[in-house]
N, CA, C and O atoms as a MOPAC input file, in Angstrom:
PM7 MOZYME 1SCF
protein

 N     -0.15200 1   -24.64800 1    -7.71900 1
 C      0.35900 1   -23.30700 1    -7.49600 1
 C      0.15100 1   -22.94400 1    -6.03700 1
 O     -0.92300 1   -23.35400 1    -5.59500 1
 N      0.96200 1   -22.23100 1    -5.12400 1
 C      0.78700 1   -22.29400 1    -4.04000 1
 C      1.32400 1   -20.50700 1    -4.31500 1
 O      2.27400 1   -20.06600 1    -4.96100 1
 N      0.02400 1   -19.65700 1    -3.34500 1
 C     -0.33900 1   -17.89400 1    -3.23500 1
 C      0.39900 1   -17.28100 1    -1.76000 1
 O     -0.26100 1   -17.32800 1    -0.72100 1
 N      1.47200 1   -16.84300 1    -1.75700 1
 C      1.89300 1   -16.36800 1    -0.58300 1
 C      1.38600 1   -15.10800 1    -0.24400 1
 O      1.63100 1   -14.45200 1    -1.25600 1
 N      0.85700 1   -14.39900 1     0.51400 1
 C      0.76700 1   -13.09400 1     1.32200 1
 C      1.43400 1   -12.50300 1     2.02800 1
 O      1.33400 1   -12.66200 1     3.24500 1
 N      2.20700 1   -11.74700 1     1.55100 1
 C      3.27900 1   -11.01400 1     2.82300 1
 C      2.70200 1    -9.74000 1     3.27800 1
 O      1.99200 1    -9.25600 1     2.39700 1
 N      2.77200 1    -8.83400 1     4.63900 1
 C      2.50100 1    -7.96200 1     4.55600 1
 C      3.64100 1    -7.36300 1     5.53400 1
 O      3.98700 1    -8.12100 1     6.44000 1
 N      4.24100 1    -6.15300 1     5.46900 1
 C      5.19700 1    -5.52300 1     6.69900 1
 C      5.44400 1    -4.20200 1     5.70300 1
 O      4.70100 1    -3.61900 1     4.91400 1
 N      7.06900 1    -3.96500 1     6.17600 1
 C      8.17500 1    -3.05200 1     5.24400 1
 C      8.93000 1    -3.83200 1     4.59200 1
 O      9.83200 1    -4.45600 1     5.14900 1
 N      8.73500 1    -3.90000 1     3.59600 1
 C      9.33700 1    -4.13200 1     2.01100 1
 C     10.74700 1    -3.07700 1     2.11900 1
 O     10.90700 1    -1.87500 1     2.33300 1
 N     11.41600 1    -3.95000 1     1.91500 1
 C     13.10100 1    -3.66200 1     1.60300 1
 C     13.46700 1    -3.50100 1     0.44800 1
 O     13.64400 1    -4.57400 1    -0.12900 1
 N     13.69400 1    -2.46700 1    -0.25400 1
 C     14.55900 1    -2.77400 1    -1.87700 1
 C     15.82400 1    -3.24100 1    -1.63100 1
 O     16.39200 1    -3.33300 1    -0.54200 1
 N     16.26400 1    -3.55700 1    -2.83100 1
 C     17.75300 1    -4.48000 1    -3.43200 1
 C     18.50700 1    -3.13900 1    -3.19600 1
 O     19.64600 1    -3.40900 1    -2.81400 1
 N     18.26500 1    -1.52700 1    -3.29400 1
 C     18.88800 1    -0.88800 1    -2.93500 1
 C     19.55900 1    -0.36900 1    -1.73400 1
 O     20.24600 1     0.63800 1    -1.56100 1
 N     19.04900 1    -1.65100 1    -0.66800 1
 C     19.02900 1    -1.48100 1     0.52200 1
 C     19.98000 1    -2.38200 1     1.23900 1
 O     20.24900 1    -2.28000 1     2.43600 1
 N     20.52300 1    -3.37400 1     0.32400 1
 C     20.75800 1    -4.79300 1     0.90700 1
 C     22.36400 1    -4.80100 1     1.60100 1
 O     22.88800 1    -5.68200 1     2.28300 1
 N     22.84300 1    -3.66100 1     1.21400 1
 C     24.28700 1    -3.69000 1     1.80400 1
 C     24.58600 1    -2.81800 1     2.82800 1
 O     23.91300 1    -1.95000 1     3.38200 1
 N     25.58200 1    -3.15700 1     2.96100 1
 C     26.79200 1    -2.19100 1     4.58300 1
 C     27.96100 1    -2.42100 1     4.51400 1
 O     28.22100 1    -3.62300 1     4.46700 1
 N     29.02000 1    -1.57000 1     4.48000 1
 C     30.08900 1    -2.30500 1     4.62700 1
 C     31.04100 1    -1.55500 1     5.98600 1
 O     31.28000 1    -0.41500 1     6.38300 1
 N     31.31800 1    -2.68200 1     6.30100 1
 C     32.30900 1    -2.42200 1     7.43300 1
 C     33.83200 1    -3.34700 1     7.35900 1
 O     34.09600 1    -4.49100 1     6.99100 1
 N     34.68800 1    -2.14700 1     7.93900 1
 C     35.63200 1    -2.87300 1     8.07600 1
 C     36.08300 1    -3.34900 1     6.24000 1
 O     36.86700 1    -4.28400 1     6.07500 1
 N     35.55500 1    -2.67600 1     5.13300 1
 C     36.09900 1    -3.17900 1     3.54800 1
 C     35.53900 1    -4.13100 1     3.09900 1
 O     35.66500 1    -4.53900 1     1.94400 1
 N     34.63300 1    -4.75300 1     4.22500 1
 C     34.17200 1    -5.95300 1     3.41700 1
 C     32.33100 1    -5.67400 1     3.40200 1
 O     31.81100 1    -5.18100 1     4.40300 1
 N     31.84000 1    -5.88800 1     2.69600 1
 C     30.33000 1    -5.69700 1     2.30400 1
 C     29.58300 1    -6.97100 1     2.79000 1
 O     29.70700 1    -8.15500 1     2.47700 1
 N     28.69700 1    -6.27200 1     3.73500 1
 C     27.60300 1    -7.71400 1     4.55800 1
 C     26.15900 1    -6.94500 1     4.08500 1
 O     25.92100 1    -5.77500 1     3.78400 1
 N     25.13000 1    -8.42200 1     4.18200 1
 C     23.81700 1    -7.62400 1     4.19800 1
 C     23.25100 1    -7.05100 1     5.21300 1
 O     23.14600 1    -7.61300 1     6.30300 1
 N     22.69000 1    -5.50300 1     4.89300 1
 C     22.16300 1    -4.72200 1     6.02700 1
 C     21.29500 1    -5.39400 1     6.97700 1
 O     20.68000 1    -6.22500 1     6.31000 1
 N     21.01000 1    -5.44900 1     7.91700 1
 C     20.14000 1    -6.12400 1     9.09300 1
 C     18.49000 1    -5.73000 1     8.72500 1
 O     17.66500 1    -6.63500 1     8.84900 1
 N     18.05100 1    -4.42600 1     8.29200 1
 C     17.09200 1    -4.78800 1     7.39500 1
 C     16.31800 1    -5.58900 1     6.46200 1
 O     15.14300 1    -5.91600 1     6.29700 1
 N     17.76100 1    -5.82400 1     5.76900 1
 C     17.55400 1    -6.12300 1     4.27200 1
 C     17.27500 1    -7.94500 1     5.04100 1
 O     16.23400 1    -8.50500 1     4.69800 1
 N     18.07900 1    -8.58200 1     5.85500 1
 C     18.18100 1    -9.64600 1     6.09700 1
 C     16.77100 1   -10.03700 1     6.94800 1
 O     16.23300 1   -11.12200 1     6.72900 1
 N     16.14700 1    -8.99000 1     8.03300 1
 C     15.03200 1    -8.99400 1     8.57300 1
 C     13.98800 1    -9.61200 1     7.31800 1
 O     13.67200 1   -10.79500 1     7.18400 1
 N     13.63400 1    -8.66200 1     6.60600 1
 C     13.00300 1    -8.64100 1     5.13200 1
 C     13.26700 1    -9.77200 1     4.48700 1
 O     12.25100 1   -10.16100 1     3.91200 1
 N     14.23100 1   -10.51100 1     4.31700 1
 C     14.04900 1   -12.23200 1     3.58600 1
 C     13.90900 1   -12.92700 1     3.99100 1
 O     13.45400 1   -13.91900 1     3.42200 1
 N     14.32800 1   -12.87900 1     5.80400 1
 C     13.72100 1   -14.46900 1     7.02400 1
 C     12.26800 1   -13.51400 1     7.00100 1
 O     11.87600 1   -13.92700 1     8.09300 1
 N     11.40800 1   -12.75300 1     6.66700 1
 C      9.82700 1   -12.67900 1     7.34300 1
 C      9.39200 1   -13.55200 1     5.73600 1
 O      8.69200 1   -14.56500 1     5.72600 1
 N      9.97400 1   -12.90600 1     4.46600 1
 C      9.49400 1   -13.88000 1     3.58600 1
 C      9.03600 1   -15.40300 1     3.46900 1
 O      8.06900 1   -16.14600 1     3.30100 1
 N     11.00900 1   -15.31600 1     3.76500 1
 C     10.79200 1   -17.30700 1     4.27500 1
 C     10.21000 1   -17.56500 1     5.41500 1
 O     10.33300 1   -18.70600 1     5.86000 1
 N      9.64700 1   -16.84300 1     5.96100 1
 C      8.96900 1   -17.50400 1     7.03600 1
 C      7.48900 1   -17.37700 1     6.72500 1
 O      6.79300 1   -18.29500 1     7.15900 1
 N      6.75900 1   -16.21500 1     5.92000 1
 C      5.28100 1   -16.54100 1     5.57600 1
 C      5.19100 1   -17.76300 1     4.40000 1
 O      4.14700 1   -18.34000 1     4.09700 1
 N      6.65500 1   -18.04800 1     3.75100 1
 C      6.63800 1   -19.27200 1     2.86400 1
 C      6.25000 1   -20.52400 1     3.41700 1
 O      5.27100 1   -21.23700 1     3.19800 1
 N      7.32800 1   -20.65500 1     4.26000 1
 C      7.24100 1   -21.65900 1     5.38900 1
 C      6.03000 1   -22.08000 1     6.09800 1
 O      5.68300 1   -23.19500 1     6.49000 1
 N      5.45000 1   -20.90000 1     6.17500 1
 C      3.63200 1   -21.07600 1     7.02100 1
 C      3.08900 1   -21.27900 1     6.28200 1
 O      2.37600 1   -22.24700 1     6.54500 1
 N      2.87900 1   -20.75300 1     4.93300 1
 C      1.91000 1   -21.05600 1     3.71400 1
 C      2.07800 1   -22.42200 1     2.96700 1
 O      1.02200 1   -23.02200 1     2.76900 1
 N      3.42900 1   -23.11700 1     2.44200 1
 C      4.21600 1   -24.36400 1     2.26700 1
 C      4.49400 1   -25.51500 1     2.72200 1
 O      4.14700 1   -26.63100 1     2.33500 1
 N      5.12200 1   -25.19500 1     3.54300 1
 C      4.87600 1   -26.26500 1     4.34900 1
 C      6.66000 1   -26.44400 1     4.43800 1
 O      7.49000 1   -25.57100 1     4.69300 1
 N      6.86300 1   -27.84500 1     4.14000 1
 C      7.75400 1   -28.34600 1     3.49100 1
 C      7.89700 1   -28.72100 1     2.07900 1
 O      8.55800 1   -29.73500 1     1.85600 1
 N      7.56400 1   -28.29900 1     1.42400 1
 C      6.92000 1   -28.47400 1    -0.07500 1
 C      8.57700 1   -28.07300 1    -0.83200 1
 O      9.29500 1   -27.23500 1    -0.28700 1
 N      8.90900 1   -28.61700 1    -1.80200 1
 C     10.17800 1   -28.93700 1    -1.94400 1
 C     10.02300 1   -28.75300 1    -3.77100 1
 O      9.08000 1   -29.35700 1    -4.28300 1
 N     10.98900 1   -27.89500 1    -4.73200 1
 C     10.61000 1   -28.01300 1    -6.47500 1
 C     12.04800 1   -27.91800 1    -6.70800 1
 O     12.75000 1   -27.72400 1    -5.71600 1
 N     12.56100 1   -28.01400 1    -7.76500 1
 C     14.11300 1   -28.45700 1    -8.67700 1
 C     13.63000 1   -26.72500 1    -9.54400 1
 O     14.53800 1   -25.91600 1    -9.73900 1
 N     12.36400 1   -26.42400 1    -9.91400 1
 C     12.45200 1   -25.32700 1   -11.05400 1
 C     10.92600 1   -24.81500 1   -10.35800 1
 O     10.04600 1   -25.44300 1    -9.76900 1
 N     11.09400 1   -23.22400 1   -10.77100 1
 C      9.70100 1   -22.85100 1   -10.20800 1
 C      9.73500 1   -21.21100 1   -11.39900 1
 O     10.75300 1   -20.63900 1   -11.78900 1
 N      8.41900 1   -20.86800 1   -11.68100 1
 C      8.17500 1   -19.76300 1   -12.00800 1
 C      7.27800 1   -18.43600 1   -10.80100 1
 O      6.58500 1   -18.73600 1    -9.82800 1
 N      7.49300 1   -17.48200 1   -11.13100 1
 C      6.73400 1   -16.87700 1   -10.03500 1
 C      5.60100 1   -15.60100 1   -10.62200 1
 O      5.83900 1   -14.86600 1   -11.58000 1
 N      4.56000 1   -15.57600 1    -9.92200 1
 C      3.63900 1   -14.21200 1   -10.25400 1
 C      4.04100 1   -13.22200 1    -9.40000 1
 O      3.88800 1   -13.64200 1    -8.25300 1
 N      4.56000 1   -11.91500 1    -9.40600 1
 C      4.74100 1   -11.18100 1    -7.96800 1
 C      3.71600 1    -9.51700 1    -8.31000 1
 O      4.07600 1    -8.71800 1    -9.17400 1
 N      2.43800 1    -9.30200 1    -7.41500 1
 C      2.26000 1    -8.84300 1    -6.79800 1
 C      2.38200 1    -7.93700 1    -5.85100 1
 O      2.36400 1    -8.38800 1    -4.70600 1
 N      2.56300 1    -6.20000 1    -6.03800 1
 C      3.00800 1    -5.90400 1    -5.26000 1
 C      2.41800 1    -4.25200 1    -4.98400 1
 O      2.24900 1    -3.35800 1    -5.81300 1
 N      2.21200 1    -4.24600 1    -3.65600 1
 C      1.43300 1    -2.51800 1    -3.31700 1
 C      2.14600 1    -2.13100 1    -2.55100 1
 O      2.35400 1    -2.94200 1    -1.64800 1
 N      2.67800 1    -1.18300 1    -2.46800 1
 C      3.78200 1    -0.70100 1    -2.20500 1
 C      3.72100 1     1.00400 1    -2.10900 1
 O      2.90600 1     1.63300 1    -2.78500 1
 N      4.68100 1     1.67100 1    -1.18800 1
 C      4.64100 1     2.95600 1    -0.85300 1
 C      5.15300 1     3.71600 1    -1.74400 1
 O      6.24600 1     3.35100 1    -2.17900 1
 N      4.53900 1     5.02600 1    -2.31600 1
 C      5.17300 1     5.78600 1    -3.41500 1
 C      6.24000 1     6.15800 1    -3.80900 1
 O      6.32600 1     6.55800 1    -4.97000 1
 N      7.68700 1     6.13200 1    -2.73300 1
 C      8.91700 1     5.83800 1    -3.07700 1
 C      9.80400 1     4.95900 1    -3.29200 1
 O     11.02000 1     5.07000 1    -3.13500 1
 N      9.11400 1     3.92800 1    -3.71200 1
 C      9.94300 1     2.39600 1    -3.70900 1
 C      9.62000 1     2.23200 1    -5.38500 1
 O      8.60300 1     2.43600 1    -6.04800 1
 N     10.81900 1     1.82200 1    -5.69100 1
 C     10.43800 1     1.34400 1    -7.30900 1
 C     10.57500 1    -0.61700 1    -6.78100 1
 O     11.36600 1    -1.23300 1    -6.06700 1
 N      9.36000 1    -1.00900 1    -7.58400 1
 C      8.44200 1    -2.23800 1    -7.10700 1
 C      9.76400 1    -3.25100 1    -7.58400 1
 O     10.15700 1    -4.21900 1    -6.93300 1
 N     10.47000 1    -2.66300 1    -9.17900 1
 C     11.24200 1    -3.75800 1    -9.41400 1
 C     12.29500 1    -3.96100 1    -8.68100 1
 O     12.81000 1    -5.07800 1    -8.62700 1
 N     12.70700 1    -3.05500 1    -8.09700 1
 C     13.88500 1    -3.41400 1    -6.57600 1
 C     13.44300 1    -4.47400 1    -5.87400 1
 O     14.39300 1    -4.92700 1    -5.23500 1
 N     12.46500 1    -5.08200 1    -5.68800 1
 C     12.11000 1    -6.10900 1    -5.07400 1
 C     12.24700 1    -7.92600 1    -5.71700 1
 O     12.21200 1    -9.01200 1    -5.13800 1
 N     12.35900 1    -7.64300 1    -6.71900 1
 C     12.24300 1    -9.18100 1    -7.49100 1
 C     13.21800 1    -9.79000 1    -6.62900 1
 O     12.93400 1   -10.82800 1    -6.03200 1
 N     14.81300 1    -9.01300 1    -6.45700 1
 C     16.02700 1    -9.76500 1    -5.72700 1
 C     15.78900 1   -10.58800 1    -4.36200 1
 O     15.88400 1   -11.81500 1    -4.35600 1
 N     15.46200 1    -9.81700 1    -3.15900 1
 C     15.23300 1    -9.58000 1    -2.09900 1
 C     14.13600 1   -11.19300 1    -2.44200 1
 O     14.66700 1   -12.30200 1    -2.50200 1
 N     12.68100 1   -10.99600 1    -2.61900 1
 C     11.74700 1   -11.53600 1    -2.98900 1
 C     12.52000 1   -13.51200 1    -3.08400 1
 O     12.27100 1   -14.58800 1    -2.54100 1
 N     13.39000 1   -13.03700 1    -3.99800 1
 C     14.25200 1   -14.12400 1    -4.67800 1
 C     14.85200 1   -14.82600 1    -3.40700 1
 O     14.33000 1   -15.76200 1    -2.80100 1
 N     16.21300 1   -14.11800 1    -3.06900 1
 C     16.56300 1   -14.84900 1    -1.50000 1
 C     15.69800 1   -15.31300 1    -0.79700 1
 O     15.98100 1   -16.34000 1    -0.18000 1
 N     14.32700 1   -14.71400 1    -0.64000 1
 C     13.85400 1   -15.18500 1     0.60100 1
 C     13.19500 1   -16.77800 1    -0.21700 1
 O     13.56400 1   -17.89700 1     0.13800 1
 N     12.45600 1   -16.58500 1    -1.03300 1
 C     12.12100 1   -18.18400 1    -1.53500 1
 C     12.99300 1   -18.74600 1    -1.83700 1
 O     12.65000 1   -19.77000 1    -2.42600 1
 N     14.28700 1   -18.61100 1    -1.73400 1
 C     15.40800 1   -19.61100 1    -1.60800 1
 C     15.55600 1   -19.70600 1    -0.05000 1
 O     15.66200 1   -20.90800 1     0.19200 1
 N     15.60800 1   -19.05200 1     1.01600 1
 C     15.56800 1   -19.33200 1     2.26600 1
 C     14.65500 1   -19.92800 1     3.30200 1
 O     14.82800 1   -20.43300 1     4.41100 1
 N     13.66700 1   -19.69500 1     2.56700 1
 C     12.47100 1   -20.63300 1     3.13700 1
 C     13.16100 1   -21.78900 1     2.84500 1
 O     13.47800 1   -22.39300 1     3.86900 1
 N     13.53000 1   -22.35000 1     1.75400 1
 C     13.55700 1   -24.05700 1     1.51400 1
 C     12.88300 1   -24.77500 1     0.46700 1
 O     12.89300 1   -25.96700 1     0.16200 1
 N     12.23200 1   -23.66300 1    -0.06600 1
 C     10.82900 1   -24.20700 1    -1.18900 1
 C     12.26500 1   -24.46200 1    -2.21800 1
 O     11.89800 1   -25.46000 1    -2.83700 1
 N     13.44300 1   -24.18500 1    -2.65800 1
 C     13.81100 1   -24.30300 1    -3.70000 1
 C     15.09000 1   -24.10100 1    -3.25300 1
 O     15.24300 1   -23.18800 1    -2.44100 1
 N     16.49200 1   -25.03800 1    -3.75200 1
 C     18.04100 1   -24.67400 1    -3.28100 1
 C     18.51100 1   -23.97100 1    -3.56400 1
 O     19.50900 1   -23.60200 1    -2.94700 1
 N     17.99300 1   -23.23800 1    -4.88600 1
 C     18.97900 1   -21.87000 1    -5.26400 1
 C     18.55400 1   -21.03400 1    -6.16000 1
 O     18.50000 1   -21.49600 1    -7.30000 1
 N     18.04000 1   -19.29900 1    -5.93400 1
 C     17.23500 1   -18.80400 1    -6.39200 1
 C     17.19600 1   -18.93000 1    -8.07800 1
 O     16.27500 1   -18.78200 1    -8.88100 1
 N     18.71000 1   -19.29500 1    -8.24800 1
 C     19.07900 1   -19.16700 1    -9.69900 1
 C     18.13900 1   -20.37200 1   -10.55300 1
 O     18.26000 1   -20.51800 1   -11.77000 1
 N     17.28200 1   -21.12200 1    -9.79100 1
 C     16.09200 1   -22.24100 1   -10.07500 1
 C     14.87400 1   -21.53400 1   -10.45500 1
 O     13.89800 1   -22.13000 1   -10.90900 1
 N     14.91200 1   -20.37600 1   -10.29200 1
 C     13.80500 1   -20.16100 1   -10.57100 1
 C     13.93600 1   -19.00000 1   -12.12700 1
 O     14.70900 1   -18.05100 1   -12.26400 1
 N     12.65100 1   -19.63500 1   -13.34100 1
 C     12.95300 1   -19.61300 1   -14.25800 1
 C     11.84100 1   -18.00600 1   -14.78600 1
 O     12.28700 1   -16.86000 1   -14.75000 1
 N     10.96200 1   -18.22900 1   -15.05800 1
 C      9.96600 1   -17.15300 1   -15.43400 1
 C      9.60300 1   -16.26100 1   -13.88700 1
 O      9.48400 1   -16.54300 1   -12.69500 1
 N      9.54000 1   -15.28500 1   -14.58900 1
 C      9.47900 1   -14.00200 1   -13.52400 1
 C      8.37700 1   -13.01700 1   -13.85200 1
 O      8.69700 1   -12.34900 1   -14.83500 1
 N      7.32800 1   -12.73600 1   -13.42200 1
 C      6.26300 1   -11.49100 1   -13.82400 1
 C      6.22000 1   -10.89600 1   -13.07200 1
 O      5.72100 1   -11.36500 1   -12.04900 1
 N      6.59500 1    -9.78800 1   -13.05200 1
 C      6.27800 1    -8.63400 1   -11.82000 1
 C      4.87800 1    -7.75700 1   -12.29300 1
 O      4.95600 1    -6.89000 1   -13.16300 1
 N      3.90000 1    -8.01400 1   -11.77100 1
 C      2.35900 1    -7.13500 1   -12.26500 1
 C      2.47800 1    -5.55900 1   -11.68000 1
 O      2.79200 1    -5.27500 1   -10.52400 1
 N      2.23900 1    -4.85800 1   -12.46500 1
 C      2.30300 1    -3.55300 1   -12.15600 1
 C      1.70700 1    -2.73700 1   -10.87800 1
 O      0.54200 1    -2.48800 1   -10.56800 1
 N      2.87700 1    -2.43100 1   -10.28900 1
 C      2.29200 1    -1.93200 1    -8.28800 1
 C      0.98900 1    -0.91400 1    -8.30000 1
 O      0.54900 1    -0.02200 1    -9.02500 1
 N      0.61700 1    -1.60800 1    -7.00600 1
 C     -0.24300 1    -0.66100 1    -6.66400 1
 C      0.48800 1    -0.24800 1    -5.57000 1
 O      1.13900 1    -0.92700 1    -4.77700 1
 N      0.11800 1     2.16200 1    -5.66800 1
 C      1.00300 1     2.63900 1    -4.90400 1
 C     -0.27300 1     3.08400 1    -3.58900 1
 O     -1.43300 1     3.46900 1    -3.73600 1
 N      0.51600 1     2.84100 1    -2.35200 1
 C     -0.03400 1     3.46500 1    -1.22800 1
 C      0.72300 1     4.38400 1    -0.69400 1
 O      1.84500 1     4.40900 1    -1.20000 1
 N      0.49800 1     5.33300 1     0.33300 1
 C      0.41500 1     6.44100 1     0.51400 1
 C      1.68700 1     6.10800 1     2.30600 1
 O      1.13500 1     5.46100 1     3.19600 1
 N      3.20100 1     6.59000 1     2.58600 1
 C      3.47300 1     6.02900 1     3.09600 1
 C      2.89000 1     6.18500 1     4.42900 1
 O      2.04200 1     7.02500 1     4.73000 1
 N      3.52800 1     5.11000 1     5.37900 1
 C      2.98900 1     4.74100 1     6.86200 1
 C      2.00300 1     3.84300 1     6.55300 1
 O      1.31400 1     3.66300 1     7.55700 1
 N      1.71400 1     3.35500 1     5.85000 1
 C      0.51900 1     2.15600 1     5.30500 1
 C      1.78500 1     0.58000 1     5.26400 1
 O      2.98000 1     0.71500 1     5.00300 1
 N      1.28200 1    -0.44300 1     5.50700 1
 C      2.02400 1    -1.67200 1     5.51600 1
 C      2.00500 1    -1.99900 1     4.10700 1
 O      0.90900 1    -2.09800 1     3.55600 1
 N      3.15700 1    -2.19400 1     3.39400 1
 C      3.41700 1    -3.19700 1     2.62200 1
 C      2.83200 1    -4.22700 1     2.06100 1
 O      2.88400 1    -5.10500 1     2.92200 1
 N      2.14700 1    -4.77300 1     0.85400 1
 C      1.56000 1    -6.28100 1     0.62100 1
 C      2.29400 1    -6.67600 1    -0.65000 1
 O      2.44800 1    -5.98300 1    -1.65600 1
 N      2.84200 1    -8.27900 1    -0.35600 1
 C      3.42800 1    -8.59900 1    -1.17300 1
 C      2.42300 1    -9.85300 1    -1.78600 1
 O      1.93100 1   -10.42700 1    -0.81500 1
 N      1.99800 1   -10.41300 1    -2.95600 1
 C      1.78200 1   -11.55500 1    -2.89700 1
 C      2.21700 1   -12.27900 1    -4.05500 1
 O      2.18600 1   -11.81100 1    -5.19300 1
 N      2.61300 1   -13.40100 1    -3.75900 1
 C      3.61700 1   -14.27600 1    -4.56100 1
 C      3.02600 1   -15.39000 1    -5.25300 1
 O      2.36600 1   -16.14100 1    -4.53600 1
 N      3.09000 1   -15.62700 1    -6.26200 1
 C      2.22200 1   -17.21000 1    -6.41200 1
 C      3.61000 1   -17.88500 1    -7.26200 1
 O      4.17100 1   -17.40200 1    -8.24600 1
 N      3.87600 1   -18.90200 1    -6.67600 1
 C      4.60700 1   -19.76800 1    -6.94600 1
 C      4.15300 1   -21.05900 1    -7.66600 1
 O      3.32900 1   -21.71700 1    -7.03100 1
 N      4.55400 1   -21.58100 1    -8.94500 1
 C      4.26300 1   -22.54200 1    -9.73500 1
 C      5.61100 1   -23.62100 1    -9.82700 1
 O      6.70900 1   -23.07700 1    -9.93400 1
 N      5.57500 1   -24.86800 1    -9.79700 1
 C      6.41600 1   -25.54400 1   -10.37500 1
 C      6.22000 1   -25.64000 1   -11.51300 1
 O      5.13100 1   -25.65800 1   -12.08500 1
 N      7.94200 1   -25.75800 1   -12.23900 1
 C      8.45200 1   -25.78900 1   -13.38100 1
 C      8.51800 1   -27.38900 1   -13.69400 1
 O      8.80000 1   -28.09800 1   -12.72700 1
 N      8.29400 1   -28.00700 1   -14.90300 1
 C      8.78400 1   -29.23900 1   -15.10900 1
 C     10.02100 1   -29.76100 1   -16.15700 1
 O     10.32900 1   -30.95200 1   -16.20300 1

């Protein structure tokens, strides 16, 4: 099992779009928010490579964010790190019930990732 730690501003799934021009891109936020993921993956991982994975998610978070907006977001980014080709690989999901902080406080995410067999 390998324990990720994230800490920053946490993006919800309610956040992830923009559209310009008719066509819908992800907000520059929302995209900030899944390369810092894959990138504390990446530091914590390595190159570490799974076909199926389950996840624990962890999460403290500021009193206006509903925690389950995050599973998505969460999702892309451990598909963008590289740990796994496509989020749709990943099978069991627990989201543990947030702890709320008070805002202007940083964000903590922590992830524990298991391979599936």
């Amino acid at each position: 099992m390998i324990t990720i730690k994230w800490t920053g501003k946490a993006v919800s799934v309610n956040k992830w779009h923009m559209v310009r021009a008719g066509r819908i891109f992800a907000s520059p936020e929302y995209e900030k928010f899944i390369d810092s993921i894959a990138f504390t993956i990446k530091a914590t991982a390595g190159n570490t490579k799974y076909d199926k994975i389950s996840l624990i998610i962890h999460v403290n978070i500021n009193n206006r964010m509903d925690h389950h907006n995050l599973i998505k977001p969460i999702c892309d980014g451990i598909q963008r790190s590289g740990i796994i080709d496509n989020d749709k690989n990943i099978g069991y999901i627990s989201l543990l019930p947030a702890e709320i902080h008070s805002q202007g406080k940083l964000d903590e995410i922590i992830i524990m990732i298991r391979e599936d067999k």
